[in-house]
C-alpha positions in Angstrom: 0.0 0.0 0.0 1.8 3.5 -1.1 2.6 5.7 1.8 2.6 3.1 4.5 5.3 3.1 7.0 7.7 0.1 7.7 7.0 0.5 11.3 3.6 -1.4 10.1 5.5 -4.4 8.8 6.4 -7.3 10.4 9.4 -8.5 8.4 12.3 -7.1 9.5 15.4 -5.7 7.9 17.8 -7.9 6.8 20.9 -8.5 8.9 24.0 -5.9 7.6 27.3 -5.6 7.9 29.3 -2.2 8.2 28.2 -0.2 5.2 29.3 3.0 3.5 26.4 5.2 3.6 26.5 8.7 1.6 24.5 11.7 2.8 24.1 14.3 0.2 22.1 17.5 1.0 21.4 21.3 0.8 22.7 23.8 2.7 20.0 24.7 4.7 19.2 24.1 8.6 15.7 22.8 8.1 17.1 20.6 5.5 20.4 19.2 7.5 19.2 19.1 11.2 16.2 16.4 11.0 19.2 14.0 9.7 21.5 13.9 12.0 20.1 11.9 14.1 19.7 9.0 11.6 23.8 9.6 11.2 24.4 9.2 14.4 21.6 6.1 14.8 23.6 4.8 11.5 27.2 5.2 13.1 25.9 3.6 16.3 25.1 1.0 14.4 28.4 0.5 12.8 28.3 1.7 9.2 30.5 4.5 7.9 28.7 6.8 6.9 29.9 10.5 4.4 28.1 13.5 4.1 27.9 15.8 1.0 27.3 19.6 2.3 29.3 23.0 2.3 31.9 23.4 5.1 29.9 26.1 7.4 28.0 22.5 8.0 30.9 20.9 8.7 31.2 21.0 12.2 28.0 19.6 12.7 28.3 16.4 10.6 31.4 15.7 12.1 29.9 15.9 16.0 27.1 13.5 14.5 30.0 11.3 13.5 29.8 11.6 9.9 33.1 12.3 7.5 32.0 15.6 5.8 32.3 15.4 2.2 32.6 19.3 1.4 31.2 21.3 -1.8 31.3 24.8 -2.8 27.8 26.5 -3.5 27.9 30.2 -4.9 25.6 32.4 -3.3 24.4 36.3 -4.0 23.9 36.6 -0.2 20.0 37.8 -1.2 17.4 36.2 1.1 15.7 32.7 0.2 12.8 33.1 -2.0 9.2 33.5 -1.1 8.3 31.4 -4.5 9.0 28.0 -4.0 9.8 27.4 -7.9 12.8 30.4 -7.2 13.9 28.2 -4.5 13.8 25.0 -7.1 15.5 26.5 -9.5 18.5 27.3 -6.9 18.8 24.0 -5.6 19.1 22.4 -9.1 21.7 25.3 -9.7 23.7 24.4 -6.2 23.2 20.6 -6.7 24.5 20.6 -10.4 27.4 22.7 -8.7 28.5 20.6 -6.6 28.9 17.1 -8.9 32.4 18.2 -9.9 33.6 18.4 -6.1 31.6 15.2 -5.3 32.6 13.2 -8.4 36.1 13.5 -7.2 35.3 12.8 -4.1 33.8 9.4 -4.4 35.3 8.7 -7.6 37.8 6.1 -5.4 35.3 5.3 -2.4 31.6 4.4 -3.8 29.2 4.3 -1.2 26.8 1.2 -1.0 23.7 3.3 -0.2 22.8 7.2 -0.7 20.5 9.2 1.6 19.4 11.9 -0.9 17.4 15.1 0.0 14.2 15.7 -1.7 16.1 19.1 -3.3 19.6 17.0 -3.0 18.9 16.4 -6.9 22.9 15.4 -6.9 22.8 12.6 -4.9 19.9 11.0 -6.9 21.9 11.6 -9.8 25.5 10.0 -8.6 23.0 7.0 -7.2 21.5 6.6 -10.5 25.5 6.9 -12.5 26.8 4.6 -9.7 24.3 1.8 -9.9 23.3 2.0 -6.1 20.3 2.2 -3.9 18.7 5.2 -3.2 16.6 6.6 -0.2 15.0 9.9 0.2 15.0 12.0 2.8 12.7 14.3 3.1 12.0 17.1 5.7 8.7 18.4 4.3 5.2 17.0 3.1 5.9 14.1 0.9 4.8 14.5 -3.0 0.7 14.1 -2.6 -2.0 15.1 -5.1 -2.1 18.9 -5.2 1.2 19.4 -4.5 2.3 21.6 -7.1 -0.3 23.9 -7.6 -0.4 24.6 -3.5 3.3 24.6 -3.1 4.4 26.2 -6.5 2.3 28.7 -7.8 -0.5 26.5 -9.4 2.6 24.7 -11.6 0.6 21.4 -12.7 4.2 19.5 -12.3 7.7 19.0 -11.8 8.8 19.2 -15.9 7.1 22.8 -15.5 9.7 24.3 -12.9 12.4 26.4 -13.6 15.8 24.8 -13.6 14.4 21.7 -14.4 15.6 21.2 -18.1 18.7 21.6 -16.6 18.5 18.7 -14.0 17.1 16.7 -17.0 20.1 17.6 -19.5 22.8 16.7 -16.8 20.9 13.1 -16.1 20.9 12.7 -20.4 24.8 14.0 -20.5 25.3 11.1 -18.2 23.5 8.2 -20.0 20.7 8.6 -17.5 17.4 8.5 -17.7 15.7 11.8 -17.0 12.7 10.4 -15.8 14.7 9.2 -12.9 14.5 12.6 -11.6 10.5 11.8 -11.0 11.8 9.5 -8.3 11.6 12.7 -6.0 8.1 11.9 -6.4 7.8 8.0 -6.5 10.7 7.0 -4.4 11.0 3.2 -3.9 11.9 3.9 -0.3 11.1 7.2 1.9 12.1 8.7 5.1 9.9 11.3 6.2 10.8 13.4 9.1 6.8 13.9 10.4 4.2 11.9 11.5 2.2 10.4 8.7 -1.1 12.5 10.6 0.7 15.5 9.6 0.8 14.4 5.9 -1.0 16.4 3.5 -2.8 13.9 1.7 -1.7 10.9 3.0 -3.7 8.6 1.4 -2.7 10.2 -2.1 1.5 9.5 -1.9 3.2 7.7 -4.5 5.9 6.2 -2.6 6.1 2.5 -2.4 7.3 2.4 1.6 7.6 5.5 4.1 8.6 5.4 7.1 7.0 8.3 8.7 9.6 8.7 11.3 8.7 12.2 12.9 11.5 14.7 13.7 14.7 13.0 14.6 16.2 15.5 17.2 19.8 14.4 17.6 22.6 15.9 20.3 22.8 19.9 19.4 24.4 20.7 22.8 26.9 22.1 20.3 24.3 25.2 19.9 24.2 26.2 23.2 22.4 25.9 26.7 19.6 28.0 27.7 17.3 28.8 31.2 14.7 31.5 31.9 15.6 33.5 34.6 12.9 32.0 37.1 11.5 28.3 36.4 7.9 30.0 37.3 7.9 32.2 34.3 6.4 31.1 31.3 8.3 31.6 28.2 6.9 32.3 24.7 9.8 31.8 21.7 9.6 34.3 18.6 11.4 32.9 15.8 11.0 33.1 11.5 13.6 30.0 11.1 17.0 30.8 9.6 16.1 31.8 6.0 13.0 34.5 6.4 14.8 36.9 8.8 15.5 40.4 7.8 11.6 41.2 9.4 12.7 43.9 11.7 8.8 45.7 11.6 7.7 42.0 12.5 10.1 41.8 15.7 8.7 45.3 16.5 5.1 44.4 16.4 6.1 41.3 18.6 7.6 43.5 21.4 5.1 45.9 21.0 1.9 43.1 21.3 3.8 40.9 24.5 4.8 44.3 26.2 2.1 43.7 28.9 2.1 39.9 29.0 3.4 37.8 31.8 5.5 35.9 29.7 9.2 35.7 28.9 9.8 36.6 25.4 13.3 35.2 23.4 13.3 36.2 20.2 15.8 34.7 17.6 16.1 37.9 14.8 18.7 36.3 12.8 22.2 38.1 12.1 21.2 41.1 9.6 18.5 42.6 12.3 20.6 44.7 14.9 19.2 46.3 18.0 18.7 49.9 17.2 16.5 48.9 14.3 13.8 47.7 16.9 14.3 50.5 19.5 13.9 50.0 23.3 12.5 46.7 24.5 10.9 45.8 27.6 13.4 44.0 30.4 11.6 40.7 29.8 12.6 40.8 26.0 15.4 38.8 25.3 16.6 39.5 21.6 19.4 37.6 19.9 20.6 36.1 16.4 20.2 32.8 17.1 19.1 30.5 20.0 19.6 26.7 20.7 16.1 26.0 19.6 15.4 23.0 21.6 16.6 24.1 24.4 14.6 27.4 24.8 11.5 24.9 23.3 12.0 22.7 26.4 10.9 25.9 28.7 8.3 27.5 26.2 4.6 27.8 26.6 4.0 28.7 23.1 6.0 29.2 20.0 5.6 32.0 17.2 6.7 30.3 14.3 6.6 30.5 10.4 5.9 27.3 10.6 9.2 25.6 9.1 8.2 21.6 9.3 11.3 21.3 11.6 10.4 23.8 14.3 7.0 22.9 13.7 7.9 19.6 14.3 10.2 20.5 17.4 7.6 22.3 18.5 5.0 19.2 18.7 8.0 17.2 20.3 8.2 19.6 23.0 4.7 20.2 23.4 4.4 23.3 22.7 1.2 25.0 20.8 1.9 27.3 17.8 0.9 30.8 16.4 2.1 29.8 12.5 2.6 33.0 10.5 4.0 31.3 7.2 6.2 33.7 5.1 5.7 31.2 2.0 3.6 28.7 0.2 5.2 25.6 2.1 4.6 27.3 5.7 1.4 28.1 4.4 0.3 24.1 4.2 2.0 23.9 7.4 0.0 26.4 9.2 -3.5 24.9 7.6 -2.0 21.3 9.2 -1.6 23.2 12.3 -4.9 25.0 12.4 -6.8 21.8 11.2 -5.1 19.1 13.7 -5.7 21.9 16.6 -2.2 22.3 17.3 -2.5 26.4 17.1 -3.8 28.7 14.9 -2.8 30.3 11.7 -2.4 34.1 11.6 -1.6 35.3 8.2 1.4 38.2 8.2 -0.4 40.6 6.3 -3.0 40.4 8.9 -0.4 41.0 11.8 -0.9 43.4 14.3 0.4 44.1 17.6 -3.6 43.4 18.4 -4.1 40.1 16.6 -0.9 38.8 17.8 -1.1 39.3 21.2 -5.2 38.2 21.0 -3.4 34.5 19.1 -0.8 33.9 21.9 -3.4 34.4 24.7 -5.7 32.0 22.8 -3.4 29.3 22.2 -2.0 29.6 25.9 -5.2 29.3 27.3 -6.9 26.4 25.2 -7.0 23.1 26.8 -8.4 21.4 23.2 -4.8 22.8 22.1 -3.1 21.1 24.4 -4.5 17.9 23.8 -3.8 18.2 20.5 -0.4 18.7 20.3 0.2 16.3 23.2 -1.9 13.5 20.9 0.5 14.0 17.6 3.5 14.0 20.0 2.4 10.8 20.8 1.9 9.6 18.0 5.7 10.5 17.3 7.0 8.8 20.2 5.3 5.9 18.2 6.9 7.0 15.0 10.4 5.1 15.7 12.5 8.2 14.9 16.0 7.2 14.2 16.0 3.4 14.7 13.3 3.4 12.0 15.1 5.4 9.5 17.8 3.1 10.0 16.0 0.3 9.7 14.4 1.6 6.2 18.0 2.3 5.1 19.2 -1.4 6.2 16.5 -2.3 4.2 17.4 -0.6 1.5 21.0 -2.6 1.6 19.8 -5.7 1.9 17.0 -5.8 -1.0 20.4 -4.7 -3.2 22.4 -7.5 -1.7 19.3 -10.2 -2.0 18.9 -8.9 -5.4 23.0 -9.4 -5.8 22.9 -12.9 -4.4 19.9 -14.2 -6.7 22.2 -12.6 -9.9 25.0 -14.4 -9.5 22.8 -17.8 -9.0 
């Protein structure tokens, strides 16, 4: 049955042996975090496992226990789009860019498996030239019907976006099929970092197994610690992620609406917003660039979040209801998820006010039905098998290629 998890089966993965396991990803926090936990699960486990990013991810790979496998990506320094197509077309532009650094790379150490990100377009690609299985990752809503038109501006498809004819001519230079790149779509084998509840049209995925594994929250005591100043306080977090940012009215609307409130604010404001651009704050307003996320989440009451599917995801892990106010078309689905499952509500930005905002945390901090429901889908993630079932799907994975191996050469 497409979309079902292998939590579900009863036949379990085949015995391994070490393995060498490539990782090949984007650049991007909401992207790399929800893996590394699997790499560390993987290590754990024995297998050696590389992973293809740019070296200001470095560090972190490494304290998962992962060899980082390093590739340039050229960047404008302009912020990440609002459109999701822009954002295709950049991904196909750094994942073509970075095949020169990784064919060189694993030209003399082939991995047996390759963990590819649903935008990691390259490591689809080097799967496809190298003859190996492949297992996508993904850290968003699995390919459902009505996926394109709600995520990228009514496109009816992937052959539609910009950049693809790219991705296709680089799979034909190679003697590849381009149609393998529909595999982002169809994959043989899925991990999904949510539960499968939170799937937009569940029923409608393609995939032949998932395992919806929920958000995979490895060791990130290398961010940082964090304590409100009295363990009575309750803490609300303010944070747009790590790519929407440079919002300084949106941080001023914040201290302006939780001026009065009982709460400890922390707002993470990214590096481009400095403090003279949101004038004086009150004493319980705690603004910095970043935060350890799941450290402050551990102490919060409520969360103000673009909705991200990994804070939203932290956020449900740490019980914590949600005021989503998406800055793009993915948040967007994200925030009707929340809203629909109860978790929060969905306040659209242009509708923020220092008013609406302040009336949205009181609700959500007050609700006992919102509680419930965030404390229902977090169980149903403790359920979920996190990192031992992504490990399990990408054993798997190894051992259908070595069964299929074994019956060849019979």
């Amino acid at each position: 049955m497409p979309g079902t998890s292998p939590a579900a089966s009863s036949t379990p993965p085949l015995p391994q042996g070490p393995a060498h396991i490539a990782v090949v990803n984007l650049p991007m926090q909401g992207h790399v975090n929800p893996t590394l936990g699997v790499v560390e699960e993987l290590v754990r486990r024995g297998h050696r496992v590389t992973y293809a990013i740019t070296e200001d991810f470095a560090p972190a790979v490494k304290a998962a226990g992962a060899e980082p496998v390093v590739y340039p990506v050229e960047s404008d320094g302009s912020d990440a789009p609002e459109r999701l197509a822009e954002g295709f077309a950049r991904a196909v532009h750094a994942s073509l860019g970075s095949l020169p650094a990784l064919t060189r790379a694993y030209e003399h150490d082939r991995p047996d498996l390759v963990l590819y990100d649903v935008y990691g377009f390259a490591g689809l690609l080097l799967g496809a030239q190298w003859g190996v299985p492949t297992v996508l990752c993904s850290p968003t809503h699995m390919a459902y019907d009505g996926l394109f038109p709600e995520f990228f501006d009514g496109a009816d498809g992937l052959a539609g976006l910009p950049g693809y004819d790219d991705l296709a001519a680089a799979f034909a230079v190679r003697g590849l099929d381009p149609a393998r790149i529909h595999e982002v779509e169809r994959p043989d084998r899925a991990i999904a970092f949510l539960p499968r509840s939170f799937q937009r049209g569940a029923d409608t995925v393609a995939a032949r197994r998932v395992a919806y594994v929920g958000p995979v929250l490895g060791d990130r005591s290398y961010q940082g610690s964090w304590q409100p100043p009295r363990p009575d306080v309750p803490v609300l977090l303010v944070s747009l992620g790590s790519q929407f940012t440079r919002r300084p009215e949106f941080y001023r609307v914040c201290a302006e609406a939780f001026a009065d409130l009982p709460h400890h604010v922390v707002m993470a404001v990214g590096p481009d917003v400095t403090p003279d651009q949101l004038g004086p704050l009150p004493a319980h307003v705690e603004v910095h660039a970043q935060v350890p996320q799941l450290a402050v989440l551990a102490h919060a009451d409520v969360f103000v979040t673009h909705a991200g599917m990994g804070g939203t995801m932290e956020a449900v892990r740490y019980g914590v209801p949600m005021v989503a106010i998406p800055q793009m078309a993915e948040q967007r689905v994200n925030a009707g998820r929340i809203e629909d499952l109860g978790l929060g509500v969905h306040l659209p930005r242009e509708r923020v006010t220092a008013e609406s905002l302040r009336a949205a945390v009181l609700r959500v901090s007050a609700d006992p039905a919102v509680r419930a429901a965030v404390a229902g889908l977090r169980a149903e993630i403790d359920r979920s098998g996190g990192a031992s079932a992504a490990a399990d799907l990408a054993e798997d994975a190894l051992g259908a290629e070595q069964g299929a191996e074994q019956g060849a050469e019979q």
